[in-house]
LUMSEFI-558356 format. One line per field, with one value per atom (N, C-alpha, C): residue number from 1; residue in three letters; chain; atom name; x, y, z. Coordinates in steps of 0.2 Angstrom, whole numbers, padded with zeros to 4 digits. Layout:
N
k NUM/... .
r ALA/... .
c A/... .
a CA/... .
X X/... .
Y Y/... .
Z Z/... .
This chain:
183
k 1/1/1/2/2/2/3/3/3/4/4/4/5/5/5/6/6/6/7/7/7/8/8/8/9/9/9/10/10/10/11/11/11/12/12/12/13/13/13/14/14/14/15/15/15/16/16/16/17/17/17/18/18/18/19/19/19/20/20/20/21/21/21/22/22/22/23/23/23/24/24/24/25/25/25/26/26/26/27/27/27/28/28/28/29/29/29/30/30/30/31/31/31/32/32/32/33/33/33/34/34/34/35/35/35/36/36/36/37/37/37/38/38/38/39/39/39/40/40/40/41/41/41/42/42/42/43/43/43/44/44/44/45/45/45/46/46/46/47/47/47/48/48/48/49/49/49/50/50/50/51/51/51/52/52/52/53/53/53/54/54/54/55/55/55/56/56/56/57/57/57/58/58/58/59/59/59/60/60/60/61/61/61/62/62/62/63/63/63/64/64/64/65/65/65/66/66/66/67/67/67/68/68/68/69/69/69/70/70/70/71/71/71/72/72/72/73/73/73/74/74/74/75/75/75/76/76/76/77/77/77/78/78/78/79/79/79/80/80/80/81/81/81/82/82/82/83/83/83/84/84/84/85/85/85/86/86/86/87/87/87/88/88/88/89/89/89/90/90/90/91/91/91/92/92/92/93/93/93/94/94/94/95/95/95/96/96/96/97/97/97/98/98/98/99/99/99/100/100/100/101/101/101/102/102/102/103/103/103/104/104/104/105/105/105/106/106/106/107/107/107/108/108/108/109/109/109/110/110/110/111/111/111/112/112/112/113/113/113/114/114/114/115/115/115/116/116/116/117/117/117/118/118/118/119/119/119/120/120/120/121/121/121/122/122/122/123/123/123/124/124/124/125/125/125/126/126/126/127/127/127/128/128/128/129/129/129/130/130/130/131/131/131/132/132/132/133/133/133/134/134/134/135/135/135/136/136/136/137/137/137/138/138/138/139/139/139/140/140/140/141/141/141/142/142/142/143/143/143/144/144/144/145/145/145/146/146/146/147/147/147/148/148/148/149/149/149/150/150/150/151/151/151/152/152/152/153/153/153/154/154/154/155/155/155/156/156/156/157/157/157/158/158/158/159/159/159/160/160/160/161/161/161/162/162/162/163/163/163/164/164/164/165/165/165/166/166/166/167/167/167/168/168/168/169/169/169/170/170/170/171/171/171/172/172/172/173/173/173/174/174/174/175/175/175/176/176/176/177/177/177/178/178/178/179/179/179/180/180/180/181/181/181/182/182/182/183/183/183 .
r UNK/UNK/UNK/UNK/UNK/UNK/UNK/UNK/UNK/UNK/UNK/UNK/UNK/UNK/UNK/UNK/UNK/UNK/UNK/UNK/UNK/UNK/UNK/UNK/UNK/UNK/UNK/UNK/UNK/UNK/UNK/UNK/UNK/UNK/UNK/UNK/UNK/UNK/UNK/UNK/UNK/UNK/UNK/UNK/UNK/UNK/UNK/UNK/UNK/UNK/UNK/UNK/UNK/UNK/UNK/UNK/UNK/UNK/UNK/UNK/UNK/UNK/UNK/UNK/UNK/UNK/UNK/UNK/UNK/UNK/UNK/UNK/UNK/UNK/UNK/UNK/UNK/UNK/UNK/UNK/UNK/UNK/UNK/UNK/UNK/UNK/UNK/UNK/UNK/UNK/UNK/UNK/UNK/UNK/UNK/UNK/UNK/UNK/UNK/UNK/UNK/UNK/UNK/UNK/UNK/UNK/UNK/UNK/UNK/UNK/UNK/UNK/UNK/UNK/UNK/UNK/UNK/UNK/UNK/UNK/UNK/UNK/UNK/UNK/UNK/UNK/UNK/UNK/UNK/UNK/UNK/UNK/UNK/UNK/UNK/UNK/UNK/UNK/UNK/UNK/UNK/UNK/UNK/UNK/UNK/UNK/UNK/UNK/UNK/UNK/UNK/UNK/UNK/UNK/UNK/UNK/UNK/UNK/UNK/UNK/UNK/UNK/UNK/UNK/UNK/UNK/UNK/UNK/UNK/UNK/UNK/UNK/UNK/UNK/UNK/UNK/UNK/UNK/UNK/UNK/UNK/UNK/UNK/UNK/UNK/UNK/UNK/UNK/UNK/UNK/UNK/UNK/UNK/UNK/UNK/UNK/UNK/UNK/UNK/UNK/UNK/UNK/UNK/UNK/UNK/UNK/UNK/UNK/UNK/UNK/UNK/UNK/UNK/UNK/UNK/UNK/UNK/UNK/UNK/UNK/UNK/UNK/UNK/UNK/UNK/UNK/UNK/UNK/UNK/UNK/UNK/UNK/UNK/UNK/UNK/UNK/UNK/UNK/UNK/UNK/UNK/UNK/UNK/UNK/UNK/UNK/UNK/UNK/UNK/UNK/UNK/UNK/UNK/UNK/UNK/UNK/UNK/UNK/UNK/UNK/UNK/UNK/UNK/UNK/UNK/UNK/UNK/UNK/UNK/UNK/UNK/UNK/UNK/UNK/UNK/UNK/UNK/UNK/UNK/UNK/UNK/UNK/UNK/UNK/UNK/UNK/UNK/UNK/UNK/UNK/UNK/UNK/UNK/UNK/UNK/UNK/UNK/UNK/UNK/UNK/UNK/UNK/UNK/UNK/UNK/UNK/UNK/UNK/UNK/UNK/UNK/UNK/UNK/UNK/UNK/UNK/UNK/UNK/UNK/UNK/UNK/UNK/UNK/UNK/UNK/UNK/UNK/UNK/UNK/UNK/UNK/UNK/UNK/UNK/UNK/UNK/UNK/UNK/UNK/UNK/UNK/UNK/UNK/UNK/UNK/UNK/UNK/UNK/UNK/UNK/UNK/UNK/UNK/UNK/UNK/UNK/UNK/UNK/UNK/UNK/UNK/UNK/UNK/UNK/UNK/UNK/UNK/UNK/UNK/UNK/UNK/UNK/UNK/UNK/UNK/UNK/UNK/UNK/UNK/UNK/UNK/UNK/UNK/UNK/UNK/UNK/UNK/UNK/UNK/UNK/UNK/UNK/UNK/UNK/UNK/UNK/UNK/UNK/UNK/UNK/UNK/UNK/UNK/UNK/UNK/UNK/UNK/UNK/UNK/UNK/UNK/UNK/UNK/UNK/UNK/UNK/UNK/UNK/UNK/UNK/UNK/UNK/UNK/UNK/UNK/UNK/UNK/UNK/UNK/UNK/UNK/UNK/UNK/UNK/UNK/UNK/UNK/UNK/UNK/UNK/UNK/UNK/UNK/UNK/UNK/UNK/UNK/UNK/UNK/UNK/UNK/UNK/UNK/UNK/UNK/UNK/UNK/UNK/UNK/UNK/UNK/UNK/UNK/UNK/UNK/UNK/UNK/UNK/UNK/UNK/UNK/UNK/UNK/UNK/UNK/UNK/UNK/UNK/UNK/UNK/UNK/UNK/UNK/UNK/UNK/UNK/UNK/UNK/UNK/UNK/UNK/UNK/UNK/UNK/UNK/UNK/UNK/UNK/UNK/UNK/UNK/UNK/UNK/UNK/UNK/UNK/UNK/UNK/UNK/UNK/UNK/UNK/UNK/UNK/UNK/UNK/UNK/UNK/UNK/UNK/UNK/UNK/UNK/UNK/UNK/UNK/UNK/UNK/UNK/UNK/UNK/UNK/UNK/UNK/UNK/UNK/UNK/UNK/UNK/UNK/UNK/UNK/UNK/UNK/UNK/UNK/UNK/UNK/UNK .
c A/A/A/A/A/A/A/A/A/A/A/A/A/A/A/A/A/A/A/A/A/A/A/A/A/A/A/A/A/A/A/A/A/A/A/A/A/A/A/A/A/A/A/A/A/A/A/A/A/A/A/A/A/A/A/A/A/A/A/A/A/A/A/A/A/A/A/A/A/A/A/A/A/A/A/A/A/A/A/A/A/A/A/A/A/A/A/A/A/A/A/A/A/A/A/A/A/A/A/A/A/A/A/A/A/A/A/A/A/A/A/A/A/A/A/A/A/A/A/A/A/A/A/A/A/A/A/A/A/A/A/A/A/A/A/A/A/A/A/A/A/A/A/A/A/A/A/A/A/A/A/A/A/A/A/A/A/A/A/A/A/A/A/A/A/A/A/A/A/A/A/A/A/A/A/A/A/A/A/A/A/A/A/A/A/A/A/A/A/A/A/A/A/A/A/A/A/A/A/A/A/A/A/A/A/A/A/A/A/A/A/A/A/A/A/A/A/A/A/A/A/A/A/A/A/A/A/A/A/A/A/A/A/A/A/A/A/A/A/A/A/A/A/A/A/A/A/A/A/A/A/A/A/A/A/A/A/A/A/A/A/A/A/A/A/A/A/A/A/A/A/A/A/A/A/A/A/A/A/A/A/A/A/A/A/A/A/A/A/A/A/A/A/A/A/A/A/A/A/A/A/A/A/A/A/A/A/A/A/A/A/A/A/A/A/A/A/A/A/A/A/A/A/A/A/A/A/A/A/A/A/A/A/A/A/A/A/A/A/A/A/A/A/A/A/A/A/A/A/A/A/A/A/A/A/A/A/A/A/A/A/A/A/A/A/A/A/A/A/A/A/A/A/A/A/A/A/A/A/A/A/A/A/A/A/A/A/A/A/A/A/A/A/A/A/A/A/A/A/A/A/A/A/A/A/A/A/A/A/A/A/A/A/A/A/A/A/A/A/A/A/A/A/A/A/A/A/A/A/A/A/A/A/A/A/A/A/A/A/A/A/A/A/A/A/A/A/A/A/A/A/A/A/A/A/A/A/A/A/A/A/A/A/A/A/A/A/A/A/A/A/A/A/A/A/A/A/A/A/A/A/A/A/A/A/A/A/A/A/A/A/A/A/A/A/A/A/A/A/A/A/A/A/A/A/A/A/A/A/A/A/A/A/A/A/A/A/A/A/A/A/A/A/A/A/A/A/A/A/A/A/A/A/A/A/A/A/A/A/A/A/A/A/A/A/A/A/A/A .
a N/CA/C/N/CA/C/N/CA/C/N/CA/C/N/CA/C/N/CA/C/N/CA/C/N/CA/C/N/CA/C/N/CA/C/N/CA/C/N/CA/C/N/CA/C/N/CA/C/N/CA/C/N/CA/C/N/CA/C/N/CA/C/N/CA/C/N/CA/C/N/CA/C/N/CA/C/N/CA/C/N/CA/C/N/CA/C/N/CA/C/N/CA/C/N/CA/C/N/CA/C/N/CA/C/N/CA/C/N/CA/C/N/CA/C/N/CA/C/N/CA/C/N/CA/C/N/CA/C/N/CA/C/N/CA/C/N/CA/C/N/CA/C/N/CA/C/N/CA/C/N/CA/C/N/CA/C/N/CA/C/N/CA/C/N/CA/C/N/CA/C/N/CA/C/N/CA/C/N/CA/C/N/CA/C/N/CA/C/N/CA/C/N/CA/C/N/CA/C/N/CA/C/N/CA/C/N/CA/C/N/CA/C/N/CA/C/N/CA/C/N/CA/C/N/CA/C/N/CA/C/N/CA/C/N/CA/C/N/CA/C/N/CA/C/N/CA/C/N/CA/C/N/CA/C/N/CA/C/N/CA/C/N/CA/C/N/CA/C/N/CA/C/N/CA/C/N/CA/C/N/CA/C/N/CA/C/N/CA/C/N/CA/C/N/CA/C/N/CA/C/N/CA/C/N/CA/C/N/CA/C/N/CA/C/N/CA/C/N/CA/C/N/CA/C/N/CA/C/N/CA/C/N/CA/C/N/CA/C/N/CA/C/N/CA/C/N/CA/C/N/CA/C/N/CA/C/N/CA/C/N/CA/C/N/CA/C/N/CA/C/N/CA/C/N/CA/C/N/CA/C/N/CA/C/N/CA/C/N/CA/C/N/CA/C/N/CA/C/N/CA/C/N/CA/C/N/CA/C/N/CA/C/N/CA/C/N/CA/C/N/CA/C/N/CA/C/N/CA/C/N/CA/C/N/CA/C/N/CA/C/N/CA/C/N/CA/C/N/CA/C/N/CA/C/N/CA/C/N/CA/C/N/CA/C/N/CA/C/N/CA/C/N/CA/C/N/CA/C/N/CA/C/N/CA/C/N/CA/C/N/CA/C/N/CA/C/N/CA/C/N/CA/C/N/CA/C/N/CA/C/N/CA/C/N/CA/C/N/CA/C/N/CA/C/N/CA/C/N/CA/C/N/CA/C/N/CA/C/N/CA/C/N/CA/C/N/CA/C/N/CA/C/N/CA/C/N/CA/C/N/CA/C/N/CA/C/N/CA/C/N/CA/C/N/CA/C/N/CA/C/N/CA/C/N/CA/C/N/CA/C/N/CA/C/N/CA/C/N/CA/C/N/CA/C/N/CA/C/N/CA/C/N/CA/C/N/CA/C/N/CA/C/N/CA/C/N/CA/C/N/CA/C/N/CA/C/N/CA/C .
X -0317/-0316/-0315/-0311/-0311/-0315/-0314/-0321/-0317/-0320/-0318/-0313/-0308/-0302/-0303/-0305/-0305/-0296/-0293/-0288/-0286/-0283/-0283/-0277/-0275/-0268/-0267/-0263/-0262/-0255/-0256/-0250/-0246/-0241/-0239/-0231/-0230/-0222/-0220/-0226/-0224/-0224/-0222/-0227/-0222/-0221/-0216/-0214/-0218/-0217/-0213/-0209/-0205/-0209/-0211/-0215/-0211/-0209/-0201/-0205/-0212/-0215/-0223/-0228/-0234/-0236/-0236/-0237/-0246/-0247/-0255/-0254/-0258/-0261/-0266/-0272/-0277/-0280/-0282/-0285/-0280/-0283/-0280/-0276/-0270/-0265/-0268/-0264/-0264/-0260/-0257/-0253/-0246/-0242/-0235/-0235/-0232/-0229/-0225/-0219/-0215/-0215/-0222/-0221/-0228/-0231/-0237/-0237/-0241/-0245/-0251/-0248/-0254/-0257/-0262/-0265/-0273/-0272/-0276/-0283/-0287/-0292/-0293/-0291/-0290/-0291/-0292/-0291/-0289/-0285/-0279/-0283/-0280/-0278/-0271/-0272/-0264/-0265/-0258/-0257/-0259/-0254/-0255/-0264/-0265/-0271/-0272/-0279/-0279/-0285/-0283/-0288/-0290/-0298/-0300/-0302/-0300/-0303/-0304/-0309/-0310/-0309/-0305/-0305/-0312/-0315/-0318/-0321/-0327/-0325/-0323/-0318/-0316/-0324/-0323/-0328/-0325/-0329/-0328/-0325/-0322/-0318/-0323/-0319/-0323/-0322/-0323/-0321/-0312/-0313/-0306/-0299/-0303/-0297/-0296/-0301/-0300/-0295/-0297/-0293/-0285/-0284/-0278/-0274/-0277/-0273/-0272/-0277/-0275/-0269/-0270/-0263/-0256/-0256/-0250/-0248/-0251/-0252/-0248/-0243/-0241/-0243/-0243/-0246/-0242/-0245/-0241/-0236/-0234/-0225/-0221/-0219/-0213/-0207/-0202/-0194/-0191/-0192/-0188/-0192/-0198/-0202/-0203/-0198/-0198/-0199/-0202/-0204/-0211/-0215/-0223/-0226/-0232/-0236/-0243/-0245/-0253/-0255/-0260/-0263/-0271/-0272/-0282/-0282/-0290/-0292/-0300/-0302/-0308/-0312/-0316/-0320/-0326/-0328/-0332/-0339/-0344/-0351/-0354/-0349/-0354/-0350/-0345/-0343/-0348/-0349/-0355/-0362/-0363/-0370/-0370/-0366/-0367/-0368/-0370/-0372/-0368/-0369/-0360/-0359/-0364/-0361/-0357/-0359/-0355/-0350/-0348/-0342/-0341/-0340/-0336/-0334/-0338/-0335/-0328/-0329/-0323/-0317/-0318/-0314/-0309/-0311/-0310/-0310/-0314/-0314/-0313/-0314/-0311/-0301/-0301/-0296/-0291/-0292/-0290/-0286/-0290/-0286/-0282/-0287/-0284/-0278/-0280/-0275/-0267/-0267/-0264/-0261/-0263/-0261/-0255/-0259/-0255/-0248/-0250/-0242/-0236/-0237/-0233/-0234/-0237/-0237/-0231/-0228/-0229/-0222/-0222/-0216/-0221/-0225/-0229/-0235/-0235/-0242/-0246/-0252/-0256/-0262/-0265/-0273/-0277/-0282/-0288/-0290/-0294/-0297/-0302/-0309/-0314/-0315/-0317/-0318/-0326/-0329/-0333/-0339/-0341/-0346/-0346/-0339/-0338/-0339/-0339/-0339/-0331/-0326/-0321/-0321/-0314/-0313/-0310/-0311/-0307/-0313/-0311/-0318/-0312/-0307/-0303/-0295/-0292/-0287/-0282/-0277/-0274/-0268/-0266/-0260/-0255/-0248/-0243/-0238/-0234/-0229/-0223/-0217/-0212/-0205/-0200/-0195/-0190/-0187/-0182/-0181/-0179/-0178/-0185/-0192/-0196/-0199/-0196/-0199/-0199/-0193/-0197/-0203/-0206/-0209/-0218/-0216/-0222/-0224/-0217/-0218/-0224/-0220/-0222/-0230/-0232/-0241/-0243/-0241/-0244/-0246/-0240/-0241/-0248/-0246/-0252/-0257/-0259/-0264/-0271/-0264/-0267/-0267/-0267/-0267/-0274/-0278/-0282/-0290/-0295/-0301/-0304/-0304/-0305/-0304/-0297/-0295/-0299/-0301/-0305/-0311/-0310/-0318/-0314/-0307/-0305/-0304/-0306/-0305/-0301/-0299/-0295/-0290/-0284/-0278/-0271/-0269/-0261/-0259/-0251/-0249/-0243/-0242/-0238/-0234/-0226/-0221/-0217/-0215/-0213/-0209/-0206/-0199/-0198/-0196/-0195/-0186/-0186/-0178/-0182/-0177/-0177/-0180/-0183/-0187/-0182 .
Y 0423/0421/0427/0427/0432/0432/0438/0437/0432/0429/0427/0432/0428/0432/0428/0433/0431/0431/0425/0423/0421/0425/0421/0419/0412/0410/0410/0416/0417/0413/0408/0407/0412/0413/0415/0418/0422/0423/0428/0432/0435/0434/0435/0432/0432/0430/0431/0423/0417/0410/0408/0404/0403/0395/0391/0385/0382/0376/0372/0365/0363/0358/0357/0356/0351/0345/0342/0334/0335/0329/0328/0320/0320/0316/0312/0315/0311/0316/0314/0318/0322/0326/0332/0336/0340/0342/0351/0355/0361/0363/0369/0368/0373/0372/0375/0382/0383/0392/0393/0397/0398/0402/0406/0410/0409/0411/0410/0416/0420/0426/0422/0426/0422/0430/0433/0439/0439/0442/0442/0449/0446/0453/0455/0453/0457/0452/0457/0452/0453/0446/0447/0441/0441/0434/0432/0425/0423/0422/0422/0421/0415/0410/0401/0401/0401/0399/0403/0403/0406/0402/0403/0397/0402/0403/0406/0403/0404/0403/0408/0407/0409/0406/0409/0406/0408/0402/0401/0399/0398/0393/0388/0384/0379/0372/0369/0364/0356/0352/0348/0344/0350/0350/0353/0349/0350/0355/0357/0362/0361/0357/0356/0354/0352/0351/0358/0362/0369/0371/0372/0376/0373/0366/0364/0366/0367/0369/0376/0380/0388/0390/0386/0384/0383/0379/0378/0379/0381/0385/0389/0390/0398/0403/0406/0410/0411/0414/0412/0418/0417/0423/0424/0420/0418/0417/0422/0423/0416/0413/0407/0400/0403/0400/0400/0397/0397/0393/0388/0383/0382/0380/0381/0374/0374/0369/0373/0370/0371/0366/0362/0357/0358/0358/0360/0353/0353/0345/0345/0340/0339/0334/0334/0327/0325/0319/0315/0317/0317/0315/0314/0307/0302/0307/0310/0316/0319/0322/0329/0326/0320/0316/0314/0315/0309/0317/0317/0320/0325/0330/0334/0328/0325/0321/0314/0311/0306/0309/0314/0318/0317/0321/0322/0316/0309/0305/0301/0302/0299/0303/0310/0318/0312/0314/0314/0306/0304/0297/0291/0293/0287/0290/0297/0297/0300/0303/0307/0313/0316/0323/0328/0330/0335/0334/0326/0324/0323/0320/0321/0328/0333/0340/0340/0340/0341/0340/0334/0329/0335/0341/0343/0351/0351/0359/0360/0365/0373/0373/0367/0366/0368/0366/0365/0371/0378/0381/0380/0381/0378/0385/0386/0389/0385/0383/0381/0387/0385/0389/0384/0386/0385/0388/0383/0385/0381/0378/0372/0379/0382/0386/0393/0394/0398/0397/0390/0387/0384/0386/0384/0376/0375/0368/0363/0366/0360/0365/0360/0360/0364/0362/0366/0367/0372/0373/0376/0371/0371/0373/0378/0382/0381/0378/0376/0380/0383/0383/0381/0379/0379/0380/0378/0380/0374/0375/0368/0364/0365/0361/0354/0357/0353/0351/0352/0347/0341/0337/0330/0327/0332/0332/0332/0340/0340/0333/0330/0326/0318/0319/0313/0315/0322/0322/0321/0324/0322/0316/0311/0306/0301/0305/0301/0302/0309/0310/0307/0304/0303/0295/0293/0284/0284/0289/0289/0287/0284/0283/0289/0297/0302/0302/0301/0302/0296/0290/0289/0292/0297/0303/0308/0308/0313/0312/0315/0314/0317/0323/0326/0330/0329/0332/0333/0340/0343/0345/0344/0345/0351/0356/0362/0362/0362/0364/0371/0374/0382/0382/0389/0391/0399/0400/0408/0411/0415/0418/0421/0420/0424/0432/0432/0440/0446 .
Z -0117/-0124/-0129/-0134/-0137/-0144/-0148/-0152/-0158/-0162/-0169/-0170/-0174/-0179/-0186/-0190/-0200/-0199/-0205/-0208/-0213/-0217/-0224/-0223/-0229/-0228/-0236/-0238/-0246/-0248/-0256/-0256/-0262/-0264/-0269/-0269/-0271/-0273/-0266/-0262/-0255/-0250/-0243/-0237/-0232/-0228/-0221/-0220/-0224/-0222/-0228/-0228/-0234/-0236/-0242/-0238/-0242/-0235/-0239/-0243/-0240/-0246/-0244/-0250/-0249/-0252/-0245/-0248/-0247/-0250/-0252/-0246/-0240/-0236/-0237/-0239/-0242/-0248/-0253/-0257/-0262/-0264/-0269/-0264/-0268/-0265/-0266/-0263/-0268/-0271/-0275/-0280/-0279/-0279/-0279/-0274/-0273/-0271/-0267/-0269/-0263/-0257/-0255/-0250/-0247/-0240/-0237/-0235/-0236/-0229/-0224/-0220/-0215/-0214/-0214/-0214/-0208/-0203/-0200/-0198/-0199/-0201/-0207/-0212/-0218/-0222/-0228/-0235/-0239/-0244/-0245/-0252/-0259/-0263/-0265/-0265/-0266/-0271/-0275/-0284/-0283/-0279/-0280/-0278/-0273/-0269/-0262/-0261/-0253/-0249/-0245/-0240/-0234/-0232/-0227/-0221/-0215/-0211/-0205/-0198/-0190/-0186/-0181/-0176/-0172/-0167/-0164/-0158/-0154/-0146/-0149/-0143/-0142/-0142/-0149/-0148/-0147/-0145/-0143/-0135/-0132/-0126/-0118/-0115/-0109/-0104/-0098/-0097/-0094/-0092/-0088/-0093/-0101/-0106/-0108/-0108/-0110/-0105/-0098/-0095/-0095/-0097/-0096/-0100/-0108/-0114/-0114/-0109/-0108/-0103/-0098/-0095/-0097/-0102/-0106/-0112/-0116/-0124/-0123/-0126/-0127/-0135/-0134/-0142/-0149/-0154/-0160/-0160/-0164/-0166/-0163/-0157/-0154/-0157/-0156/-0161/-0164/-0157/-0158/-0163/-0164/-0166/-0177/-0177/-0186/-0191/-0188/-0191/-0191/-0194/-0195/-0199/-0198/-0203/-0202/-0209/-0212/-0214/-0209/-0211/-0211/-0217/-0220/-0221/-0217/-0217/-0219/-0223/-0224/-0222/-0217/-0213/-0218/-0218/-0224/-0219/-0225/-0226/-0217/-0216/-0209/-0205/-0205/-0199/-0198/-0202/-0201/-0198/-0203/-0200/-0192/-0189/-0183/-0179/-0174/-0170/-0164/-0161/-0158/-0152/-0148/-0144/-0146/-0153/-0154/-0157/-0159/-0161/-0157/-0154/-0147/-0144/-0143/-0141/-0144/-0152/-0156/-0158/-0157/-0153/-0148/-0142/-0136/-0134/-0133/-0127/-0132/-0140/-0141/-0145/-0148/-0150/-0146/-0141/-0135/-0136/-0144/-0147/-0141/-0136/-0133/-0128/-0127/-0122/-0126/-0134/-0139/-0139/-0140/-0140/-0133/-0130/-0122/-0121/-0124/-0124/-0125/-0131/-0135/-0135/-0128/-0126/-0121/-0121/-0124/-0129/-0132/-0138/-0143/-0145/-0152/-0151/-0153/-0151/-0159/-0157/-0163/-0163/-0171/-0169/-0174/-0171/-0175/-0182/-0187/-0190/-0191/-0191/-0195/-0201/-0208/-0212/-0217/-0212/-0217/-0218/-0212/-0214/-0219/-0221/-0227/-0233/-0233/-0241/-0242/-0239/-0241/-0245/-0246/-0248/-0242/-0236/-0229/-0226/-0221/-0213/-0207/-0208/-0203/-0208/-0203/-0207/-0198/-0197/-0190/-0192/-0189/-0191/-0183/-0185/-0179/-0180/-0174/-0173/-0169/-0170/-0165/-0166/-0165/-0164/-0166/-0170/-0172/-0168/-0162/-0158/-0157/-0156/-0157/-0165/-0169/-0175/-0174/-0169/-0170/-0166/-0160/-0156/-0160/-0168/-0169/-0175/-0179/-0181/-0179/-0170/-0166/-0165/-0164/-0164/-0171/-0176/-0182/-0182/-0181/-0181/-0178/-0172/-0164/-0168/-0169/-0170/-0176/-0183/-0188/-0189/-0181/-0182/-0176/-0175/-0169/-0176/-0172/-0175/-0177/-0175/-0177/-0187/-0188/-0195/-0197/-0196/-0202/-0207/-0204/-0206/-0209/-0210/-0214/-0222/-0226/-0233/-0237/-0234/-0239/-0232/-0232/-0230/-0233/-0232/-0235/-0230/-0231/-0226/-0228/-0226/-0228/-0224/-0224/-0220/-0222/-0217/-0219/-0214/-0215/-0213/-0211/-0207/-0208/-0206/-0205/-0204/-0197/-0194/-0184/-0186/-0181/-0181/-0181 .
């Protein structure tokens, strides 16, 4: 495992991500800006807004979905890979209140998130952030990338994903789509 990585995701007039739009999913949106840093290790403020999070272990996964998603994951900054999303997500109250093994259950066995993910590897690579134990305003903050050719591949997981019984416990989600110009 590797250690934690700090990430800030800054919005404002600089950044290497161009962001072509934020829709509000559930709850409050956040506010305008043409460009994203994503800065890793480091600290950074954005004029618009900034959202912090850590990558983390792998929670809720077992060991054989672990091993699987290490198998066919590919990593972030890949050339071909210009398209991106930022989706910071908020879980309710009775999320936090239920237990890690009923999580887990409505994760996994009843929503089949990892198995979800799977479908859409190694077109769509992804990083988790953790951000609930920061104080942030989201509990996770999932950073994607892929490749034009797979936008409508990540369109179809968004989708999978947010018809599964897991999302009823989400309260607040945005969703950010970005852009970049080839390395």
């Amino acid at each position: 495992m590797s250690l934690p990585l700090s990430v800030i995701f800054a919005a404002g007039s600089s950044g290497r991500w161009r962001i072509d739009r934020i829709e509000e999913v559930i709850g409050e949106t956040l506010g305008g800006a043409d460009r994203l840093a994503v800065v890793e290790g480091a600290s950074m403020i954005g004029e618009a807004w900034t959202l912090r999070g850590v990558t983390s272990n792998t929670r809720y996964a077992a060991r054989d979905e672990v091993e699987a998603l290490r198998a066919r994951q590919e990593g972030l900054n890949r050339s071909q890979a210009t398209c991106a999303a930022l989706i910071p997500i908020r879980k309710s109250a009775a999320w936090w209140a239920l237990a890690q093994d009923e999580r887990r259950a409505i994760f996994e066995e009843q929503s089949h998130h990892t198995a979800i993910g799977l479908d859409y590897l190694p077109g769509v690579a992804r990083r988790l952030h953790h951000s609930r134990e920061l104080a942030e305003p989201f509990d996770f903050l999932t950073w994607f990338e892929y490749a034009p050719e797979h936008a409508r591949d990540f369109e179809r997981l968004v989708d999978r994903l947010r018809r599964t019984p897991e999302w009823a416990y989400v309260e607040r989600e945005v969703d950010l789509r970005l852009s970049r110009d080839g390395l």
